[in-house]
Backbone as CSV, one residue per row, in Angstrom:
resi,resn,N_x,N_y,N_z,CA_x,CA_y,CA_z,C_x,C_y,C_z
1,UNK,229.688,-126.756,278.576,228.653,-125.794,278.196,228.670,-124.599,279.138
2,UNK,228.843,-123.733,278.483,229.066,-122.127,279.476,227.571,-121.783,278.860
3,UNK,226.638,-120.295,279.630,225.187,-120.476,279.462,226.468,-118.537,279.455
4,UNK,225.655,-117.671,278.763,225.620,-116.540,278.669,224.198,-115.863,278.625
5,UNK,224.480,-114.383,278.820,223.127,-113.354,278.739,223.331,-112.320,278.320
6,UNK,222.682,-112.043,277.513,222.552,-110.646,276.648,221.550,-109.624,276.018
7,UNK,220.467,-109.137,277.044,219.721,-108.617,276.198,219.485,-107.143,275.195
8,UNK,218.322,-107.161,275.079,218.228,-105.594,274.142,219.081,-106.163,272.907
9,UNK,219.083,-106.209,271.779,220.008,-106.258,271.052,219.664,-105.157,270.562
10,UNK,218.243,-104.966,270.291,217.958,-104.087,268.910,218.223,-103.921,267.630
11,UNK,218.216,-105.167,266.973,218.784,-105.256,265.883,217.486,-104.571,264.772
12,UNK,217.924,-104.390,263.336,217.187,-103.680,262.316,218.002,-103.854,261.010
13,UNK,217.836,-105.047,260.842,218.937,-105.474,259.106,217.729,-104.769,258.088
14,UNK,216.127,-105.046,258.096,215.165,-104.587,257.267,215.129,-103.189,257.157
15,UNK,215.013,-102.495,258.105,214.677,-101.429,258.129,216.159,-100.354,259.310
16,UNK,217.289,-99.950,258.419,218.335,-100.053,259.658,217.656,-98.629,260.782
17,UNK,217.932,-98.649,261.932,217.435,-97.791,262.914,218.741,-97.552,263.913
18,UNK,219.507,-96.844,263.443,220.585,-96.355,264.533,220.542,-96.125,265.699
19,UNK,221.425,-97.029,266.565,221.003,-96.942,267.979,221.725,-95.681,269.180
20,UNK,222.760,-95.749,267.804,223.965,-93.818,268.220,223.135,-92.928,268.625
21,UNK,221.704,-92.537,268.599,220.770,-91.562,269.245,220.745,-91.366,270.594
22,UNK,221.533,-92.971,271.368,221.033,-92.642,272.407,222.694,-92.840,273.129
23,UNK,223.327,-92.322,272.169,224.955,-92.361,272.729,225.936,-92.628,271.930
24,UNK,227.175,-92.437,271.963,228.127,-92.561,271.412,228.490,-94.318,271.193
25,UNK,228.107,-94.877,272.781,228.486,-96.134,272.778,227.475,-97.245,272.281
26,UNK,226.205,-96.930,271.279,225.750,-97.596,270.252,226.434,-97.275,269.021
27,UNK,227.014,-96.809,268.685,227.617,-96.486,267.495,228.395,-98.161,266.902
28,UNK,227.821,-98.627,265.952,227.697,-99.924,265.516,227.372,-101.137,265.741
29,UNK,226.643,-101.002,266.897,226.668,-101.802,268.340,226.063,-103.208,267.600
30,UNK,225.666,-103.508,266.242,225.303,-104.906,265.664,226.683,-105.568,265.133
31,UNK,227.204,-105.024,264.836,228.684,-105.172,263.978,229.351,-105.291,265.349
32,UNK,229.448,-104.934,266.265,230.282,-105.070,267.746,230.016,-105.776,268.199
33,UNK,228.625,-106.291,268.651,227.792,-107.590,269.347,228.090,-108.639,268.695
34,UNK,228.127,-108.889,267.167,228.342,-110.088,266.805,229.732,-110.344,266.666
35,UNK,230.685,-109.306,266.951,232.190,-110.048,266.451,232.628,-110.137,268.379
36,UNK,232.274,-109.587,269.163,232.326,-110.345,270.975,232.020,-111.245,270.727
37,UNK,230.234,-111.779,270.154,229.916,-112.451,270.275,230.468,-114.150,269.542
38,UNK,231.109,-113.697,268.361,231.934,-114.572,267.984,233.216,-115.111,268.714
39,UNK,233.821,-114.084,269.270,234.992,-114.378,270.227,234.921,-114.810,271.244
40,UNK,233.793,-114.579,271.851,233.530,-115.299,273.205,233.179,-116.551,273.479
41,UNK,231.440,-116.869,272.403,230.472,-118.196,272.685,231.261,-119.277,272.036
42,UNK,231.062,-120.580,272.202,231.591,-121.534,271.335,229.934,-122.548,271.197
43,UNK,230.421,-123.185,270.143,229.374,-123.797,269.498,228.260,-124.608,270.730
44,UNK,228.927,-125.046,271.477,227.966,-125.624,272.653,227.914,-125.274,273.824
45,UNK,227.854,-123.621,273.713,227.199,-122.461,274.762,226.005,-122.295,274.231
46,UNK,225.424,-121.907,275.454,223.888,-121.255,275.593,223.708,-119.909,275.923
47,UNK,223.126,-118.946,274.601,222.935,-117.508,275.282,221.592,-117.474,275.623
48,UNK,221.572,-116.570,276.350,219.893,-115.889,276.841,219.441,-114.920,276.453
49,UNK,218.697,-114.872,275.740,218.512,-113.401,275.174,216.816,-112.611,275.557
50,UNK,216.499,-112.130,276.514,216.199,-111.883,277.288,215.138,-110.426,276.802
51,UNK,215.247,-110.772,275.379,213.876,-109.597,274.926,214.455,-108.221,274.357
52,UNK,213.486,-107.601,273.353,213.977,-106.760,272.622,215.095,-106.998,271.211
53,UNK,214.756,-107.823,270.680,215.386,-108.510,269.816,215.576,-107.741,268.390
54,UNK,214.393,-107.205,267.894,214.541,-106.729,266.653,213.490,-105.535,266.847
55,UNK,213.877,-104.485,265.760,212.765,-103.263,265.717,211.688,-103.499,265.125
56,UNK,212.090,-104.647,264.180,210.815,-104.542,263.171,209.484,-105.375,263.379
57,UNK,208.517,-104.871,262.444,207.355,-104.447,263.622,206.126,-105.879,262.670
58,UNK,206.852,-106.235,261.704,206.280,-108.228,261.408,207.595,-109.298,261.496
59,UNK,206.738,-110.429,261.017,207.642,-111.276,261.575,208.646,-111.491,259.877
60,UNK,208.605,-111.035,258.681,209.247,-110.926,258.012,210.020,-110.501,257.728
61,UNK,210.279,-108.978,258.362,211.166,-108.382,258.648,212.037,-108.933,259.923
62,UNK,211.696,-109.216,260.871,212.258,-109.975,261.790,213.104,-111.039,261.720
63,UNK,212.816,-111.843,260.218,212.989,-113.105,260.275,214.975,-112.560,260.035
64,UNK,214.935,-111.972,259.028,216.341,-111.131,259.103,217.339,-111.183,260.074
65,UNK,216.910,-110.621,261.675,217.468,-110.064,262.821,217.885,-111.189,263.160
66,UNK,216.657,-112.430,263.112,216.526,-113.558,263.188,218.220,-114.943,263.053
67,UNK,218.132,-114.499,261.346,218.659,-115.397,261.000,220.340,-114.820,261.094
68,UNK,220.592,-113.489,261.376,221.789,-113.294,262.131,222.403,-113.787,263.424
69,UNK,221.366,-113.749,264.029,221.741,-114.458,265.608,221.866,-115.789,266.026
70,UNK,220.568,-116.311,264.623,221.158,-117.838,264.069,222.352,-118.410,263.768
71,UNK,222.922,-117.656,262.893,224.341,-117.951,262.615,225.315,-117.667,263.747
72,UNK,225.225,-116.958,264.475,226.168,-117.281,265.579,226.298,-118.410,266.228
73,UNK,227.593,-118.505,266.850,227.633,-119.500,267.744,226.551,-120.028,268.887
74,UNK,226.463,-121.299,269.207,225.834,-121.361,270.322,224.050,-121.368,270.055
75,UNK,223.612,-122.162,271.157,222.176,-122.076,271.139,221.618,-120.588,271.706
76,UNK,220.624,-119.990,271.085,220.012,-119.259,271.625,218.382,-119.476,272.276
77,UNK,218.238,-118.756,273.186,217.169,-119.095,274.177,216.438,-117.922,274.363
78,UNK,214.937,-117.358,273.388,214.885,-116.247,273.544,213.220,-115.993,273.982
79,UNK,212.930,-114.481,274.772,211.405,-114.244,275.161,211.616,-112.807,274.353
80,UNK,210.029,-112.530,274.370,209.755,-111.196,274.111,209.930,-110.015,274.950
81,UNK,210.365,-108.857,274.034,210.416,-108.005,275.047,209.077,-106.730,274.695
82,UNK,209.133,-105.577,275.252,208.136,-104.755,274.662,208.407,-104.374,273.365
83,UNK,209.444,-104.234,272.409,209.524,-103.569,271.547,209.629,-104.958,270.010
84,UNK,209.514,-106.263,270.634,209.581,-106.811,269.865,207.617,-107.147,269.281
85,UNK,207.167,-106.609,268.676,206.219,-106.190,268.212,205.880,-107.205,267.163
86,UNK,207.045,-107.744,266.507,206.491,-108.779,265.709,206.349,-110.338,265.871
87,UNK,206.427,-110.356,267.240,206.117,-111.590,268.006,204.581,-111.586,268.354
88,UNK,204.113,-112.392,267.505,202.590,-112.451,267.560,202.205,-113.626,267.664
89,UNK,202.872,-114.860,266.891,202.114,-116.139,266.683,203.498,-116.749,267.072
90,UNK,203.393,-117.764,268.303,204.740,-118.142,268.531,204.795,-119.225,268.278
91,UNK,203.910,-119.778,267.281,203.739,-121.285,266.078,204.647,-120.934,265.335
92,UNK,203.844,-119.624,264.690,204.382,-119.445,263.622,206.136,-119.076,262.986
93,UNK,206.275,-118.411,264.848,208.088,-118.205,264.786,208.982,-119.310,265.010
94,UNK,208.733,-120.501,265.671,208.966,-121.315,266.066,209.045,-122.726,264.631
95,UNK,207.898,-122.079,263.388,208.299,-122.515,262.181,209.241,-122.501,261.210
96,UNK,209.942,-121.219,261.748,210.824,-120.655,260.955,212.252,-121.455,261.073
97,UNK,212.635,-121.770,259.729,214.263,-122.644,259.835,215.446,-121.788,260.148
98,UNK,215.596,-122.277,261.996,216.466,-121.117,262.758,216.696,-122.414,263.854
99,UNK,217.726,-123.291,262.798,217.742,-124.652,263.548,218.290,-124.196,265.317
100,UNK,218.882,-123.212,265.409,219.984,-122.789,266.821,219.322,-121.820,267.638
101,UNK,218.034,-121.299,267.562,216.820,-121.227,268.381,215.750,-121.422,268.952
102,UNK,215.651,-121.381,270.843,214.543,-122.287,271.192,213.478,-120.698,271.740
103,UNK,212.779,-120.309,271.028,211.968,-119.298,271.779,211.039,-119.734,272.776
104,UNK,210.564,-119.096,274.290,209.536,-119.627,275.352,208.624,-118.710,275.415
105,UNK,207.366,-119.095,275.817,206.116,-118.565,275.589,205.687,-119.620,276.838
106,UNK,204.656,-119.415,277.589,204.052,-119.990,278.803,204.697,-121.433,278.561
107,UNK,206.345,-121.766,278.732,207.007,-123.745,278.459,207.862,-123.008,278.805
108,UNK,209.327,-123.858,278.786,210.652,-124.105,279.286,211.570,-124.803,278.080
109,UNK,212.540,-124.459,278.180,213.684,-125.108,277.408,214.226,-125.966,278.248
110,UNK,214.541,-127.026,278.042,215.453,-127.755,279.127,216.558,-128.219,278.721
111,UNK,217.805,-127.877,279.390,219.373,-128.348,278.864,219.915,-128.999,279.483
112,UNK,220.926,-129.735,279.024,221.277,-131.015,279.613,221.367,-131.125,281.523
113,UNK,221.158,-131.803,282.479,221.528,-131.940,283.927,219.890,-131.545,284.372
114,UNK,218.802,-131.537,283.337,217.798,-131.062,284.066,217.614,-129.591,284.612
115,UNK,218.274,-128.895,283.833,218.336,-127.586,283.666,217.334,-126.607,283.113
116,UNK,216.249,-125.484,283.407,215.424,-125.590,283.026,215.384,-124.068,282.926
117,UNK,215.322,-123.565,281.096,215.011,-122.300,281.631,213.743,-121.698,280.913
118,UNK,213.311,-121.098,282.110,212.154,-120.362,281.741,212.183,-118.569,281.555
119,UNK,210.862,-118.050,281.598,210.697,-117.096,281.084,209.376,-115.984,280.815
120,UNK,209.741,-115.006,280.995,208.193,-113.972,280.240,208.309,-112.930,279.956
121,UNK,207.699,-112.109,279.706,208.323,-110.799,278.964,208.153,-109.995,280.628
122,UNK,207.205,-109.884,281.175,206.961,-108.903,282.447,206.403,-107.611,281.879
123,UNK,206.221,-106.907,283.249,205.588,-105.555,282.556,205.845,-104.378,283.612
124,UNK,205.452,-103.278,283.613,205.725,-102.302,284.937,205.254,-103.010,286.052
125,UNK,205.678,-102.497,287.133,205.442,-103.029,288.165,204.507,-101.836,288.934
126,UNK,203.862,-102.120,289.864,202.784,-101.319,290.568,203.471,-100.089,291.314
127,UNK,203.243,-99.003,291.169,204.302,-97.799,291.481,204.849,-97.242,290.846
128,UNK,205.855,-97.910,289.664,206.595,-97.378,288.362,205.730,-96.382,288.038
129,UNK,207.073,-95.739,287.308,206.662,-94.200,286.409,205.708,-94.882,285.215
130,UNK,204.267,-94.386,284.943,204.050,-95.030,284.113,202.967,-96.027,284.339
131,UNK,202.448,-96.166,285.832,201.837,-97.230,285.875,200.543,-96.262,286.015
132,UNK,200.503,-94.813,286.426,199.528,-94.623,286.843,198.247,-93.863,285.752
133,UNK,199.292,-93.527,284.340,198.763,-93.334,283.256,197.220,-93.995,282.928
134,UNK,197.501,-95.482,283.255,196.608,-96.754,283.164,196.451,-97.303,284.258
135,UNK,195.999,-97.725,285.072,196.335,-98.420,286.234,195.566,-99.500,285.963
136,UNK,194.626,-99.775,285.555,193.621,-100.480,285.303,194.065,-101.792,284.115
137,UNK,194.427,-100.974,282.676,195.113,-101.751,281.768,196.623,-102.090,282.448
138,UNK,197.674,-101.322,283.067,198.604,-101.736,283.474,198.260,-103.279,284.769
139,UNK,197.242,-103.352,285.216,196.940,-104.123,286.375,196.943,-105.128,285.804
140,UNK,196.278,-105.568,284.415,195.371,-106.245,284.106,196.787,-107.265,282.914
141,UNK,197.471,-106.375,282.661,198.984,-107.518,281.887,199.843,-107.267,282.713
142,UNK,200.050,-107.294,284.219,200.806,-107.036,285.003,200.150,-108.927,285.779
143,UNK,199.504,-108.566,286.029,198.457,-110.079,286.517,198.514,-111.073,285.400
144,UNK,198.545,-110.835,283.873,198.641,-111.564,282.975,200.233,-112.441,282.736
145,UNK,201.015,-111.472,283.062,202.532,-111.531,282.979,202.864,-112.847,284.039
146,UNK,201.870,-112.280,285.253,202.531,-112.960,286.671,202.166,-114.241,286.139
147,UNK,200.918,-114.609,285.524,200.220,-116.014,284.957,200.853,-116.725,284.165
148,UNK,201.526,-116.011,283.362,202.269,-116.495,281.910,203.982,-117.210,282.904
149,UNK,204.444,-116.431,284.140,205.959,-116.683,284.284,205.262,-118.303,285.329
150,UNK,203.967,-118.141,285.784,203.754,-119.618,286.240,203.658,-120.614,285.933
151,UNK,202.958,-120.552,284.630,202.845,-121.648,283.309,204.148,-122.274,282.695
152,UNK,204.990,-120.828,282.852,206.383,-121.850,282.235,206.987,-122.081,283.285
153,UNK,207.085,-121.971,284.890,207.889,-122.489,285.768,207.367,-123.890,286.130
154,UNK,205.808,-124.144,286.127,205.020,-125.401,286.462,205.416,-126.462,284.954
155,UNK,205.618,-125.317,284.140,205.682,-126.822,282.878,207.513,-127.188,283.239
156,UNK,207.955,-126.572,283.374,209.714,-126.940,283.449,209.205,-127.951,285.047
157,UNK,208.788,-127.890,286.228,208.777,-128.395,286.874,208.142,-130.330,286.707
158,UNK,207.250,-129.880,286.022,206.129,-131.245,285.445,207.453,-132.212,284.526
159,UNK,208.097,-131.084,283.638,209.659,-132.045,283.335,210.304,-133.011,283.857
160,UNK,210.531,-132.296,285.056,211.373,-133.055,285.681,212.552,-131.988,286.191
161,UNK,212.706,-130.784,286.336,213.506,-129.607,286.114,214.277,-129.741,287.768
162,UNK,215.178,-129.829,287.766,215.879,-130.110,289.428,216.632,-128.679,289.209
163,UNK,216.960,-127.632,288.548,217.163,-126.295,288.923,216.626,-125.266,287.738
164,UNK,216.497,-124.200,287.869,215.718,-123.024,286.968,216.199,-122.091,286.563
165,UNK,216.738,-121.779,285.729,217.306,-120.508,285.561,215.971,-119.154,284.743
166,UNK,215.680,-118.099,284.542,214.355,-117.275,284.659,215.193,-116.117,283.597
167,UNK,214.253,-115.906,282.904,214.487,-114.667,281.995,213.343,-113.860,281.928
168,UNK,213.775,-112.663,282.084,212.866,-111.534,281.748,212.706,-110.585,281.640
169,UNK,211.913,-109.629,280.087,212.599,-108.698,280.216,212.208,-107.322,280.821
170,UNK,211.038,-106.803,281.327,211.260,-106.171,282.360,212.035,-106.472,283.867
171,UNK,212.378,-105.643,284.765,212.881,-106.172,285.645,211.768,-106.965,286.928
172,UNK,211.979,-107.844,287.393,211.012,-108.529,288.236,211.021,-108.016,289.512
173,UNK,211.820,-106.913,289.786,211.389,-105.957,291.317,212.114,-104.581,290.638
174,UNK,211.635,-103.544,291.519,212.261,-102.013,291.063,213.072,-101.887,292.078
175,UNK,213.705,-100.389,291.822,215.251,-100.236,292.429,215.417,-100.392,294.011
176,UNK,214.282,-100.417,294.586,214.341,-100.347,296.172,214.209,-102.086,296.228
177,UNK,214.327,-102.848,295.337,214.177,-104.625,295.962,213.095,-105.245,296.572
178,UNK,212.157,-104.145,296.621,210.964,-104.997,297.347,210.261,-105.980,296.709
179,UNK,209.618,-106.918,297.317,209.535,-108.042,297.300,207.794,-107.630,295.994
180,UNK,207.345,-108.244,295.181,206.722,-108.076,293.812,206.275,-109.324,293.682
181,UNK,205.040,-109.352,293.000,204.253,-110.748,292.428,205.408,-110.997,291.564
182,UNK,205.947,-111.228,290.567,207.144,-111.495,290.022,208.131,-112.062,290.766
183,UNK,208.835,-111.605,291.811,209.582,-112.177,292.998,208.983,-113.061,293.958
184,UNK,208.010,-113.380,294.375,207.061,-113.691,295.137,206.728,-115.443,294.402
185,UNK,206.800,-115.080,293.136,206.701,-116.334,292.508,208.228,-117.097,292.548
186,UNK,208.975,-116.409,292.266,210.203,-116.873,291.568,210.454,-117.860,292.909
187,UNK,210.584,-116.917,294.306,211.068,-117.667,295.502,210.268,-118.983,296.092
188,UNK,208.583,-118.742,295.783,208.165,-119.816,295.755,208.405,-121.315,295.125
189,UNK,208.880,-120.864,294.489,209.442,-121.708,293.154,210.475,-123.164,293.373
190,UNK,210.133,-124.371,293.403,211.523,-125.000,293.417,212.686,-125.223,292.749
191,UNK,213.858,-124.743,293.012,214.898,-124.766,291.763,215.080,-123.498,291.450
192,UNK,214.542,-122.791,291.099,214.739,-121.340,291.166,216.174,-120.541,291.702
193,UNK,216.914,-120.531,290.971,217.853,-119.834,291.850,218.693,-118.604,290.981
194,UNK,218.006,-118.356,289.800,218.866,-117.287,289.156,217.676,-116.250,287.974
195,UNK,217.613,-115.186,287.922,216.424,-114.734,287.328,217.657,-113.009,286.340
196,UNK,217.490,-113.316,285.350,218.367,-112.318,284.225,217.528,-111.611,283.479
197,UNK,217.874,-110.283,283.612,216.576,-109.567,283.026,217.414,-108.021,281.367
198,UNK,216.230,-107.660,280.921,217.073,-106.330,280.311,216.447,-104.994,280.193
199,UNK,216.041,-104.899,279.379,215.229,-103.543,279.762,215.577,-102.005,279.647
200,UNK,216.815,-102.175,280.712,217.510,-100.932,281.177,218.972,-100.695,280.166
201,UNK,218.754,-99.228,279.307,220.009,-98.514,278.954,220.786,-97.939,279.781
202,UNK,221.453,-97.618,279.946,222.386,-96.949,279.911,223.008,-96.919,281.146
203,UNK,224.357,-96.382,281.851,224.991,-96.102,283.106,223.849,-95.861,284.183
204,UNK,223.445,-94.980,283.817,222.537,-94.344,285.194,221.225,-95.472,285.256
205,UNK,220.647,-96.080,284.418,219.606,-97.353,285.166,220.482,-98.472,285.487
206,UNK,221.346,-98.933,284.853,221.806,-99.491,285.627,222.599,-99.799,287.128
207,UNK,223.064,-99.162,287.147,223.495,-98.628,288.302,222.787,-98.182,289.484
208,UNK,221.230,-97.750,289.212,219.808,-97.986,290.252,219.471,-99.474,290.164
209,UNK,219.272,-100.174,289.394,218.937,-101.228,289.297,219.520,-102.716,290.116
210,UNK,218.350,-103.041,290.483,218.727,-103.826,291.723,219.380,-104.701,291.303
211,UNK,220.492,-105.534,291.767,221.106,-106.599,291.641,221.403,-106.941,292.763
212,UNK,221.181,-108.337,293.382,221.419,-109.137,294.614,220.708,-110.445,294.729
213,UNK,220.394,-110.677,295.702,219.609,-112.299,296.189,218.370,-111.258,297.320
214,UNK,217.056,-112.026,296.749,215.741,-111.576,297.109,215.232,-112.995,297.679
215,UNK,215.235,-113.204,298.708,214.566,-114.487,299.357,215.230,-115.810,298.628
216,UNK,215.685,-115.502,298.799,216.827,-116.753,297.824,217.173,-117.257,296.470
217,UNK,216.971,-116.079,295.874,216.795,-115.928,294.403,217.903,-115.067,293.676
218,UNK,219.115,-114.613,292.821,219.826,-113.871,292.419,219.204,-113.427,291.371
């Protein structure tokens, strides 16, 4: 079992929404994602898909984006991101016949060796461009977020979870690495040792964007 990560897809089978607006190198980028994605995963890999899943804005239209990523290879393992909008009732998505998806909401997926992955969507972090618009509402699902990534690290732990792997799709510290209620948890954490996030387009965020080990965390 190889475990992969991939977020943002942005998919839009209901309603198509071209992602070429924001570059040359979206130019088919659903038709490209799924034939890598065919070449790469094999049936008993695990992807991560790490938020931002579909444009569309119910879960009917969604179910679409849905049942493409279904058919791929491999289990998928997925959280919300901000733009996935039609994640509302996570009964109700979790009803849907999409035998090769486990979506997390304040729980854990657990894969074979006691493997445990969790998850939350996240939100700006205190400082970000953006936080000061709201500070008040930004405070207030910023504190909600931090609550939600504890619920699913304590339920994977109550498992039985002997390591953690963490998804999420804002990033859980900004470009300078400092240490964040988001990080702060993760390191507290037992088992904890790998945290995959998405969020960020293009060359230039990525390339600010922190990548390393934060108190013992990658």
């Amino acid at each position: 079992m190889a475990i992969f990560a991939i977020g943002d897809p942005h998919l839009s089978r209901a309603q198509p929404k071209p992602m070429d607006i924001f570059g040359p190198q979206w130019a088919n980028h659903a038709e490209r994602l799924f034939a890598n994605w065919r070449a790469t995963v094999g049936a008993d890999d695990v992807v991560l898909v790490p938020g931002d899943i579909s444009w569309a804005m119910d879960l009917e239209e969604a179910f679409l984006d849905l049942q493409d990523l279904d058919a791929l290879p491999g289990t998928k393992v997925l959280i919300q991101g901000n733009h996935d909008y039609w994640w509302q009732s996570i009964s109700k998505i979790r009803a849907l016949p999409l035998p090769t998806m486990r979506f997390i909401q304040n729980d854990h997926v657990m894969l074979p060796g006691q493997l445990a992955i969790c998850g939350t969507r996240g939100w700006l972090l205190p400082g970000a461009p953006g936080w000061d618009e709201d500070p008040a509402h930004n405070q207030k699902i910023y504190a909600r977020e931090v609550g939600r990534l504890q619920l699913s690290l304590q339920s994977a732990l109550k498992a039985g979870a002997t390591s953690i792997l963490v998804m999420m799709h804002y990033p859980p510290v900004g470009e300078d690495g400092a240490p964040t209620e988001f990080s702060r948890v993760l390191s507290a954490t037992p088992g904890v040792r790998l945290c995959v996030y998405g969020h960020l387009h293009g060359p230039s965020a990525h390339s600010r964007a922190f990548q390393g080990v934060l108190d013992g965390v990658e």
